[in-house]
N, C-alpha and C positions, 0 to 999 in steps of 0.2 A: 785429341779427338775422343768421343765417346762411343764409337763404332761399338757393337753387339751388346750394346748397354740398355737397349730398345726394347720394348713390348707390345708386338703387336695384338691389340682389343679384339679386330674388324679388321677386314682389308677383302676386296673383289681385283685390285693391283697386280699385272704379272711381277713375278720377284726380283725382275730388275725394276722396275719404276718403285717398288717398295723398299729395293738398299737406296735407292738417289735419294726417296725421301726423307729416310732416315741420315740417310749422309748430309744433305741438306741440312734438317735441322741438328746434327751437330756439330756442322760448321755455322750456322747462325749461332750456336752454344757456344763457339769459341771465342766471336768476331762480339756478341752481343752481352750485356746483363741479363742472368735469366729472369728480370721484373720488365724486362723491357720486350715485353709480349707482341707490340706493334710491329717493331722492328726485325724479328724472328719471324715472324708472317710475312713480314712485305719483303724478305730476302727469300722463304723457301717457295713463294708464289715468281717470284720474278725468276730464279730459275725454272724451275718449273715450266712457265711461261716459253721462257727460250728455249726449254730443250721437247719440250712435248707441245705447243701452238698453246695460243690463247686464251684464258677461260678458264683459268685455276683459278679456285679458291684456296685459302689456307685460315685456319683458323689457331690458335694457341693460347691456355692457360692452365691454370691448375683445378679450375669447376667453372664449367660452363656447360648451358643442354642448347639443344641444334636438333631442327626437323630441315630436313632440304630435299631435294630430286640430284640425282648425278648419273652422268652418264655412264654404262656399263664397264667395270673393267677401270676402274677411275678413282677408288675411294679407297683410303688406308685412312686407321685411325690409329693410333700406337701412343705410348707413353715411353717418355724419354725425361732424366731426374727428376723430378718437382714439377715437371708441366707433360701437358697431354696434346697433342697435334691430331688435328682434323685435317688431310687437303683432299681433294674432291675437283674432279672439273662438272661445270655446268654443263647442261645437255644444251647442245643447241637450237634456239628455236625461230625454226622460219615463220613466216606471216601467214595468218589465215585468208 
């Protein structure tokens, strides 16, 4: 595991949904190759998902830029070896 190996950029996250995230991705570091960027996203999302409702994003690589909306209280961005993690939940939106 690479627990406190973390840097968080950004974060509005209370500090427990910010160690899950970071424990997340790295246990997606464990289980995955770190080239295998897809598969690190569609694990720290699908947690995510189950432990906090539906409507995470996650994003992971080593250079990438991002403009989004996120709902308050939602958004950590942190760097962890060689890649950078974005997860964010969507705000949600009712119909006009």
């Amino acid at each position: 595991m690479l627990e406190g190996k973390a840097v968080i950029k950004e974060s509005d996250m209370p500090v427990k949904m910010q160690k899950q995230a970071m424990a997340s991705a790295s246990q997606a570091l464990d289980i995955y190759d770190v080239s295998d960027c897809v598969s690190i996203a569609a694990h720290i999302k699908k947690e995510f998902d189950g432990l906090f409702g539906c409507g995470w994003q996650c994003v992971v690589g080593s250079n990438f830029g991002c403009f989004f909306t996120h709902s308050q209280g939602t958004f950590i961005y942190f760097a962890m070896e060689t890649l950078n993690f974005l997860v964010f939940k969507a705000p949600s939106s009712s119909p006009s």
